[in-house]
Short mmCIF file of the C-alpha atoms (twelve columns), coordinates in Angstrom:
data_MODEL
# 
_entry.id   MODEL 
# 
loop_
_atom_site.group_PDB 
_atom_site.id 
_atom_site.type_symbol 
_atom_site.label_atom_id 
_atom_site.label_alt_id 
_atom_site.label_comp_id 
_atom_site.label_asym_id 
_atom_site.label_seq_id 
_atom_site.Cartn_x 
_atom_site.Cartn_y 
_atom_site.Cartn_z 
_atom_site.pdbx_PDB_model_num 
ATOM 1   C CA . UNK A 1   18.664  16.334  11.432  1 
ATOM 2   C CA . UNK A 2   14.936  15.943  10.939  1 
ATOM 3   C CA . UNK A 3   15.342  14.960  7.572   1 
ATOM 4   C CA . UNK A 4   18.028  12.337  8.215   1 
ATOM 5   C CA . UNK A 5   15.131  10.684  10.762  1 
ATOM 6   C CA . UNK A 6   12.573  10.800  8.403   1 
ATOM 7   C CA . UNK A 7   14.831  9.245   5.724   1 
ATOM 8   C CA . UNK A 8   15.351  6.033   8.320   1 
ATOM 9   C CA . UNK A 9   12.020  5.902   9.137   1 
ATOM 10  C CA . UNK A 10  10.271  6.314   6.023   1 
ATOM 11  C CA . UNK A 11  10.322  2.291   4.995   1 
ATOM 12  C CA . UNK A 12  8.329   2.229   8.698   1 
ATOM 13  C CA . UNK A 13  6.026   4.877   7.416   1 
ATOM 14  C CA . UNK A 14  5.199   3.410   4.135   1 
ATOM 15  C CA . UNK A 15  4.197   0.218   5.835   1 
ATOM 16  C CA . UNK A 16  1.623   1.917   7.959   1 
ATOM 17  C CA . UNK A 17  0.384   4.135   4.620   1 
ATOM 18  C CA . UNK A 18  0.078   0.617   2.982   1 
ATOM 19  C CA . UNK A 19  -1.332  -1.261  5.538   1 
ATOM 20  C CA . UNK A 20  -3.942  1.677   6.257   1 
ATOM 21  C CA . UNK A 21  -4.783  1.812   2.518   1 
ATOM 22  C CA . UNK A 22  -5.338  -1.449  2.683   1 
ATOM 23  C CA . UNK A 23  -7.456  -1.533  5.564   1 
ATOM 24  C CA . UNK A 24  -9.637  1.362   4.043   1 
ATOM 25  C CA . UNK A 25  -11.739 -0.027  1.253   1 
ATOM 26  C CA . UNK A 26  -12.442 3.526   0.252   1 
ATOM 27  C CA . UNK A 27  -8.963  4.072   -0.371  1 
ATOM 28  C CA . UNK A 28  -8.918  5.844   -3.937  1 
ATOM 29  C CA . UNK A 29  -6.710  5.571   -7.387  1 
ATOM 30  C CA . UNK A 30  -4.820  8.202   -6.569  1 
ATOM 31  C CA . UNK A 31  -3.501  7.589   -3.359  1 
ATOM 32  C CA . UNK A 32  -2.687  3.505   -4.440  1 
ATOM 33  C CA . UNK A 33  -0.497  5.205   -7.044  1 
ATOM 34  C CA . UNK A 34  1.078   7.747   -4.447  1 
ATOM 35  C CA . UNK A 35  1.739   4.192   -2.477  1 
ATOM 36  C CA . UNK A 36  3.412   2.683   -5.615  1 
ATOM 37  C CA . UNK A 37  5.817   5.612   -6.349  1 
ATOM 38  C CA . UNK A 38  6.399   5.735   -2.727  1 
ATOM 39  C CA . UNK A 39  7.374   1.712   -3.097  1 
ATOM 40  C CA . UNK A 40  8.950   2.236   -5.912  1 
ATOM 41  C CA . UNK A 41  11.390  4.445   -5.062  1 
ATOM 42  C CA . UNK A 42  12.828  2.297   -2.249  1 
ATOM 43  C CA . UNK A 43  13.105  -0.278  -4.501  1 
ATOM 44  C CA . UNK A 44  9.773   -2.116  -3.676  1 
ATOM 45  C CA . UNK A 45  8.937   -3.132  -6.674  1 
ATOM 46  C CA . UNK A 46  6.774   -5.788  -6.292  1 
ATOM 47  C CA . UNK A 47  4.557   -3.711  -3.285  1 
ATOM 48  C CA . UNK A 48  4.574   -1.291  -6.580  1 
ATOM 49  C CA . UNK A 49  3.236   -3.492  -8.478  1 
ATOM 50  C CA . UNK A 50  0.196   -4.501  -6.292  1 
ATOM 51  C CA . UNK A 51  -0.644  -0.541  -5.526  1 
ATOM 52  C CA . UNK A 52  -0.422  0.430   -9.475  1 
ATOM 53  C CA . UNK A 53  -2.661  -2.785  -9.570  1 
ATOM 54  C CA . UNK A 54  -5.142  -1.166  -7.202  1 
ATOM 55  C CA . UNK A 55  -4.674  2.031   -8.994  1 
ATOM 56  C CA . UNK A 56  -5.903  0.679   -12.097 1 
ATOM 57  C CA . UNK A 57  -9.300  -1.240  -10.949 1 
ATOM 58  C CA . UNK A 58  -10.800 1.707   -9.285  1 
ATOM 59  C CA . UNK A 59  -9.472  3.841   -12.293 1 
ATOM 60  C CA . UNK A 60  -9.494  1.794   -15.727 1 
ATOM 61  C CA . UNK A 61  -9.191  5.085   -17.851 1 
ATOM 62  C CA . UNK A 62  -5.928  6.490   -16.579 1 
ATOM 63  C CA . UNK A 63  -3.025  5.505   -18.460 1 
ATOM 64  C CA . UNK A 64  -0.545  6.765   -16.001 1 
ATOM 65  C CA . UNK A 65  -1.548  3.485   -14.006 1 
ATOM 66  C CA . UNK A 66  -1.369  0.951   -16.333 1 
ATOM 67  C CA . UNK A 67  2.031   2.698   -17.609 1 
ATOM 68  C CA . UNK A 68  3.416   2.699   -13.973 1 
ATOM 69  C CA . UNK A 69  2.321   -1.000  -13.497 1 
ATOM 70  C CA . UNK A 70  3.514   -3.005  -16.294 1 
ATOM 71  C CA . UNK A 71  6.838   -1.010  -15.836 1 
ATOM 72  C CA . UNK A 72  6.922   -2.827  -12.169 1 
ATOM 73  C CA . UNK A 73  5.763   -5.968  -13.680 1 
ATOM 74  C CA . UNK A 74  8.724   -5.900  -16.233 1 
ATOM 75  C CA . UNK A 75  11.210  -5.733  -13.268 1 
ATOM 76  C CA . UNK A 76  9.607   -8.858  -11.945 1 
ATOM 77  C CA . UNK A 77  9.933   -10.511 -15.132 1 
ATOM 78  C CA . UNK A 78  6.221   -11.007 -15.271 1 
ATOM 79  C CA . UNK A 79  5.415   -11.369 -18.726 1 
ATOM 80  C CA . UNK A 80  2.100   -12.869 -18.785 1 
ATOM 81  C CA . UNK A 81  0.648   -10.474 -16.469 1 
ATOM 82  C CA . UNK A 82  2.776   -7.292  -17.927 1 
ATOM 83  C CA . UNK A 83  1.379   -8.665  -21.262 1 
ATOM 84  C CA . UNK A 84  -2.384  -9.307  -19.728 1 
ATOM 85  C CA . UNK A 85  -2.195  -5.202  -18.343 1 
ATOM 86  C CA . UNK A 86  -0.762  -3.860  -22.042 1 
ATOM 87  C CA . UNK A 87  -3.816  -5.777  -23.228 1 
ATOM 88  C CA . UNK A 88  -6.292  -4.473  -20.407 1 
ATOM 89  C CA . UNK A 89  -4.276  -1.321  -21.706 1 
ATOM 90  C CA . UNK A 90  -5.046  -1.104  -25.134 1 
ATOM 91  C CA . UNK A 91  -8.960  -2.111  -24.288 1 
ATOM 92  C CA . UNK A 92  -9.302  0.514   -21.775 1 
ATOM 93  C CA . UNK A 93  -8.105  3.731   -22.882 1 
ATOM 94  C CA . UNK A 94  -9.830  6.157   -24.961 1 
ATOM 95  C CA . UNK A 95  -6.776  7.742   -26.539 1 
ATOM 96  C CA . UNK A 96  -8.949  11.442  -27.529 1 
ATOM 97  C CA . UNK A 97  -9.912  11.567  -23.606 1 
ATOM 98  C CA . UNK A 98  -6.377  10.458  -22.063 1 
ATOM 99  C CA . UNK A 99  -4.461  12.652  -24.497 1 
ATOM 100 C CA . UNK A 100 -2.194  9.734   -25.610 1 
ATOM 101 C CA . UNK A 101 -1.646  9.213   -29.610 1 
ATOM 102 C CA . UNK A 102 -0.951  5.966   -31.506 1 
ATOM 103 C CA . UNK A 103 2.805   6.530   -30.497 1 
ATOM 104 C CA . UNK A 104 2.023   5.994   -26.941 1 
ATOM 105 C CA . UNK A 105 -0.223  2.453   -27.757 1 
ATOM 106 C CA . UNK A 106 2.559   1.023   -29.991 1 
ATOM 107 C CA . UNK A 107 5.206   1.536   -27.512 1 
ATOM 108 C CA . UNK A 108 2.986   -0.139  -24.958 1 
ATOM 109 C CA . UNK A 109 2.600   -3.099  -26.903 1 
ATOM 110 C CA . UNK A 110 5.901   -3.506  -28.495 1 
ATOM 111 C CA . UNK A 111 7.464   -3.450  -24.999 1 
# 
């Protein structure tokens, strides 16, 4: 029973996680990109895309982030901006400190 009410309510409680987030400029990386996957999986994708976006200016080195974003950009059929992030991408990450290989830089790009 609980569960069924959270379920319906959960679109009103994302609102007020987003709307507190972005009331809070302290808000950090990680919770934007809790926000996101939140959005994300009720279909929000272009809230999504704005949180991921947040995500990735207070954290430029994690590639989660970027990953997440241009994903939710893609949807949107934003190509310049998808292709503007992969770029930001590429620029950004140290691949020996984030643990992603060559593999992981060509698929971003060739997407």
């Amino acid at each position: 029973m609980q569960e069924e009410i959270l379920r319906k309510r959960w679109p009103y409680c994302l609102r007020y996680g987003l709307l507190a987030a972005h009331l809070d400029s302290r808000t950090p990386a990680e919770e934007w990109a809790h926000w996101g996957d939140e959005s994300r999986k009720l279909e929000l994708i272009e809230e999504a895309a704005a949180c991921y976006g947040r995500a990735v200016k207070l954290d430029v080195k994690n590639w989660k982030y970027y990953e997440r974003r241009i994903e939710m950009l893609d949807l949107l059929s934003l190509r310049p901006l998808a292709m503007r992030t992969r770029l930001q991408a590429a620029q950004m990450i140290n691949p020996s400190q984030a643990g992603v290989d060559f593999e992981w830089f060509h698929e971003l790009i060739k997407t």
